[in-house]
C-alpha positions as CSV (number, residue, x, y, z in Angstrom):
1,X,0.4,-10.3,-9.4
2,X,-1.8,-10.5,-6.5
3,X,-5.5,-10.7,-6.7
4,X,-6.1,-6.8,-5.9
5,X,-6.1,-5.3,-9.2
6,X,-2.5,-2.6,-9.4
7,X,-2.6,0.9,-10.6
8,X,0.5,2.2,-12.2
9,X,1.4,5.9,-13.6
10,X,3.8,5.9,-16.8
11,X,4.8,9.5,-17.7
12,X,5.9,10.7,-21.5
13,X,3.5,7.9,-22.5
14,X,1.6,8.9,-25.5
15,X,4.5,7.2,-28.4
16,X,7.8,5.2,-28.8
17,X,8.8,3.7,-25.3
18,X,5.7,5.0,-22.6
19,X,3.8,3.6,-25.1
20,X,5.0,0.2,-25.7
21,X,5.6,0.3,-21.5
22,X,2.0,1.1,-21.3
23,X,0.4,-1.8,-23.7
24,X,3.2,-4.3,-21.6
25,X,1.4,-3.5,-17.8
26,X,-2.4,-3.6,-19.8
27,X,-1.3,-6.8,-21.0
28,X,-0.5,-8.0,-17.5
29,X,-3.8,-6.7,-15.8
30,X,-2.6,-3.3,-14.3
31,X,-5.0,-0.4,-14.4
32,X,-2.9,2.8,-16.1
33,X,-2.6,6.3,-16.1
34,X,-1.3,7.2,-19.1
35,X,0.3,11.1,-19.1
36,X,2.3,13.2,-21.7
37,X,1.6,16.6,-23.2
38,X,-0.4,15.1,-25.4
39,X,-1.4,11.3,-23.9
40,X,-5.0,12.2,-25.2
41,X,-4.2,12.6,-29.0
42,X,-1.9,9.3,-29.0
43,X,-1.9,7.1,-32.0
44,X,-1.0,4.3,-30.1
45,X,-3.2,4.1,-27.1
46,X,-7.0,4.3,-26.1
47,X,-8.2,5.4,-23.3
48,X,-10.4,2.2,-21.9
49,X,-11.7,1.1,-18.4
50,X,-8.3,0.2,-17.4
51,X,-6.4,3.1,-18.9
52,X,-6.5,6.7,-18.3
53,X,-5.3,9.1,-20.6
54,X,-4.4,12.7,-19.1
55,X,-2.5,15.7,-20.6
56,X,-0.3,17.7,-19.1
57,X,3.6,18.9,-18.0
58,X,4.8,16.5,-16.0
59,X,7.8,19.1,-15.0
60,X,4.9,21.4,-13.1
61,X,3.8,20.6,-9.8
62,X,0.1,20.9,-10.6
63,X,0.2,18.1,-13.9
64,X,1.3,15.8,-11.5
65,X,-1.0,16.6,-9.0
66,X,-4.2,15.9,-11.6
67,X,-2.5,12.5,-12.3
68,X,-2.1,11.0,-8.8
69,X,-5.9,12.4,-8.4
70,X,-7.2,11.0,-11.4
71,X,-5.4,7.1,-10.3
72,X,-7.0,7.3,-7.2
73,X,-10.0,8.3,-8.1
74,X,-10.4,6.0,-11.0
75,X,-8.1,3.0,-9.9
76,X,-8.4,3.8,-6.1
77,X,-4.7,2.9,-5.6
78,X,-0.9,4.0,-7.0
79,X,1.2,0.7,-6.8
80,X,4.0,1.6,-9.4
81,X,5.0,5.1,-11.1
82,X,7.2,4.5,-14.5
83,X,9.5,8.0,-14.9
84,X,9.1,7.6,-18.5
85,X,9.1,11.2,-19.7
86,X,12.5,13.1,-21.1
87,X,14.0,15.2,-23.5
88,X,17.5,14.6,-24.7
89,X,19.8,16.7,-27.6
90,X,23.3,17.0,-28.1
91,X,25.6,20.4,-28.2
92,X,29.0,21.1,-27.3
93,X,29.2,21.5,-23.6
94,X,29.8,25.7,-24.5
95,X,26.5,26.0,-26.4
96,X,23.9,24.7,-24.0
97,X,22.0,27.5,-23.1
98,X,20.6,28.5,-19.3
99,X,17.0,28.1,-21.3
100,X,18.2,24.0,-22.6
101,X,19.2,23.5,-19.1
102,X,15.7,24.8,-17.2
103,X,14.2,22.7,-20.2
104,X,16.0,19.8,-18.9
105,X,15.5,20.6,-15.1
106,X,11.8,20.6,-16.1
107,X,11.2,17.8,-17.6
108,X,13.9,14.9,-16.7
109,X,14.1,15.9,-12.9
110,X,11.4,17.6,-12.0
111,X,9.2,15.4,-14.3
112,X,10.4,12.7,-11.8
113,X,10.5,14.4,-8.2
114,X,6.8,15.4,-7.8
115,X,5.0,12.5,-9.1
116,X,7.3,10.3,-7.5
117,X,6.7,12.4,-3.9
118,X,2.9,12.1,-4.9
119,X,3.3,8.5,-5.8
120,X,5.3,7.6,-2.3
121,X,3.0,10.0,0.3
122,X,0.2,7.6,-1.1
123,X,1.9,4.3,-1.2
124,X,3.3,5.5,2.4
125,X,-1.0,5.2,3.5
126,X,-2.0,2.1,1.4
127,X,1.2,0.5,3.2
128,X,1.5,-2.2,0.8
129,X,4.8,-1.2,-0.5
130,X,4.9,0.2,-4.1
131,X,7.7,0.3,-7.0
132,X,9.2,3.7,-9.0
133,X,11.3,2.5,-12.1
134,X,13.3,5.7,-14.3
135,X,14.6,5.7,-17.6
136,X,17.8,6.5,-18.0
137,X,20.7,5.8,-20.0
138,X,23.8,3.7,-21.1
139,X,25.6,7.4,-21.8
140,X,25.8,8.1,-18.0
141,X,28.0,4.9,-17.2
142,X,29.7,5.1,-20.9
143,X,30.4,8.3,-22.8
144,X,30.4,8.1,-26.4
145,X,33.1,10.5,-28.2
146,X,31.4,12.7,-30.4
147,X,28.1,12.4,-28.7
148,X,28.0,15.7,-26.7
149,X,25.7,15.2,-24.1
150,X,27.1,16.1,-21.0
151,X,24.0,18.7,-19.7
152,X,21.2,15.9,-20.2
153,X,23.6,13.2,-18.0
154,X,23.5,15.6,-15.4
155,X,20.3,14.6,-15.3
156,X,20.2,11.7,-16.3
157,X,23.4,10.9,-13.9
158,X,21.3,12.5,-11.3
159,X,18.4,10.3,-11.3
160,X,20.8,6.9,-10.5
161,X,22.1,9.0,-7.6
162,X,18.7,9.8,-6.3
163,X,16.9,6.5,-6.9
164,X,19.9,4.7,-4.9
165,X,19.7,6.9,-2.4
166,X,15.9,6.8,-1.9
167,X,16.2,3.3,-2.5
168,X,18.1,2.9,1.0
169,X,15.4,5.8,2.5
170,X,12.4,3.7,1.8
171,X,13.5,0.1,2.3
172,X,11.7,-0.8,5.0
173,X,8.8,0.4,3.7
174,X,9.0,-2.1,0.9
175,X,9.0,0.8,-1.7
176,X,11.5,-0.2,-4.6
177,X,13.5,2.5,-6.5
178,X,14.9,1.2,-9.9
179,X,16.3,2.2,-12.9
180,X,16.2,1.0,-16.5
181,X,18.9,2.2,-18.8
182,X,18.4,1.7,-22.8
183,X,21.4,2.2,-25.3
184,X,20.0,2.8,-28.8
185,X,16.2,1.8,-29.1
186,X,14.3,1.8,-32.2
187,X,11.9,4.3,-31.6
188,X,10.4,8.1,-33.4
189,X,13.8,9.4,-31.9
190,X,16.1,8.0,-34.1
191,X,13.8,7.7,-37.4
192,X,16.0,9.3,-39.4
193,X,19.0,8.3,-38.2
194,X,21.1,5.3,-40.5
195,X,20.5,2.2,-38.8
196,X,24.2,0.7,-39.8
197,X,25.4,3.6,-37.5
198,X,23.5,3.3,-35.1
199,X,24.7,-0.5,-34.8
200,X,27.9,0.6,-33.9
201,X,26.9,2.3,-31.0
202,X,26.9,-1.1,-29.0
203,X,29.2,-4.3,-28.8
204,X,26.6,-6.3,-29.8
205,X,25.9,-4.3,-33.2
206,X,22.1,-4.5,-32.3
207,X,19.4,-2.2,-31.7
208,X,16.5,-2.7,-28.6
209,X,13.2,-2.8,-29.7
210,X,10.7,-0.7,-27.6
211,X,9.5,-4.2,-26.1
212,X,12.6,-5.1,-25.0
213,X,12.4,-1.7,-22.7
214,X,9.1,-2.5,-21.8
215,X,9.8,-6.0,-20.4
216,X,12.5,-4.6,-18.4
217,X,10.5,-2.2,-16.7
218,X,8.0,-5.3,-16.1
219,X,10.6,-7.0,-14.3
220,X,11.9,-4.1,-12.3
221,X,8.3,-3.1,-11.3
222,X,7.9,-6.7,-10.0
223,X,11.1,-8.1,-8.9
224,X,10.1,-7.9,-5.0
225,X,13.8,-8.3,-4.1
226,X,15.3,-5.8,-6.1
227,X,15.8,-2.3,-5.2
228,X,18.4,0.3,-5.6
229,X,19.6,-1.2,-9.1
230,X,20.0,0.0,-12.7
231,X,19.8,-2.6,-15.3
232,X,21.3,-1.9,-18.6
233,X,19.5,-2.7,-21.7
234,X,21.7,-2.0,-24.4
235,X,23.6,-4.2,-26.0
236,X,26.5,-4.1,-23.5
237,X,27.6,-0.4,-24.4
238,X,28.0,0.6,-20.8
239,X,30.7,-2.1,-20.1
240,X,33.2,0.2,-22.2
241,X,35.0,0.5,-25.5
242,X,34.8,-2.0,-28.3
């Protein structure tokens, strides 16, 4: 960390891991704009003088547009952008519906492209570089039978295509494009799911805490030298069967 005080944006923050990646950046002395549909009415953040709370759809044009407003306004910079935000169910590939995919669209691309456009265009004028970091997931590398999921790894898939690819656009600008990719993380998601099974759905028959997302990101956001990667947090289930 430098002495100028960073601002970074984490999306889908208000519970489980935009939460936990929120409390990791205030711990390190970032300012943060917190966003979700409902960031104001999280039990697991307050909004303080170094974090902003704001509501919204990050999908529309117009949510993103009140955040990057609200960061410079408040903060007076955007340094980092965490795509945090996403929604993720399983069906059979035949019963995804042309309403699941816009729902998808919406919120795991979209959710991404125009903060992250907002994010760069200022970055771009504070010429001081800047880092995005996604999350994504083991499932794009390493599909799971019986976990139908192919419509969300569009997505999903998508996101490492465009980050590396953006990546290589913005290089010399010194504006990093990463991704973090859990496996199976303890979090509201899988509350109700056995945690025996959900053991076997890595090699190393464990389950990632939200922290252990969070400190990833950290890295990512502040590894100068790193750009264009995903790093896989999740027990090594992306490496293949076991």
């Amino acid at each position: 960390m430098t002495s100028k005080q960073k601002t970074v944006i984490v999306t889908g923050a208000s519970q489980g891991i935009g939460a936990g990646v929120v409390q990791a950046f205030l711990a390190r002395g970032y300012n943060v704009v917190g966003t979700s549909r409902s960031a104001t009415n999280s039990k697991e953040l307050s909004a303080s003088d170094h974090l902003a709370l704001i509501d919204g759809d990050i999908g529309q044009f117009e949510t993103a547009q009140k955040v990057a407003e609200l960061a410079i306004k408040k903060f007076g910079s955007i340094d980092a952008v965490v795509a945090n935000a996403g929604i993720f169910f399983a069906k059979p590939f035949t019963d995804y519906t042309a309403d699941d995919f816009k729902a998808l669209v919406s919120t795991n691309l979209e959710g991404f492209i125009y903060i992250t456009q907002l994010a760069v265009k200022q970055m771009l004028a504070q010429k001081s570089g800047g880092s995005i970091v996604c999350i994504t997931t083991s499932l794009v590398e390493n599909p799971i039978a019986g976990v139908s999921v192919s419509l969300p790894m569009i997505t999903k898939g998508g996101l490492e295509a465009g980050l590396r690819n953006l990546a290589s656009e913005y290089a010399k600008e010194q504006i990093r494009f990463n991704s973090v990719a859990p496996g199976i993380v303890d979090t509201p998601l899988h509350v109700n799911d056995p945690k025996d099974f959900l053991k076997t759905l890595s090699p190393m028959g464990t389950i990632a805490t939200v922290e252990d997302i969070a400190s990833a990101v950290i890295y990512l956001t502040e590894a100068s030298q790193v750009t264009g990667e995903v790093l896989h947090v999740d027990g090594g289930a992306h490496s293949g069967k076991w």
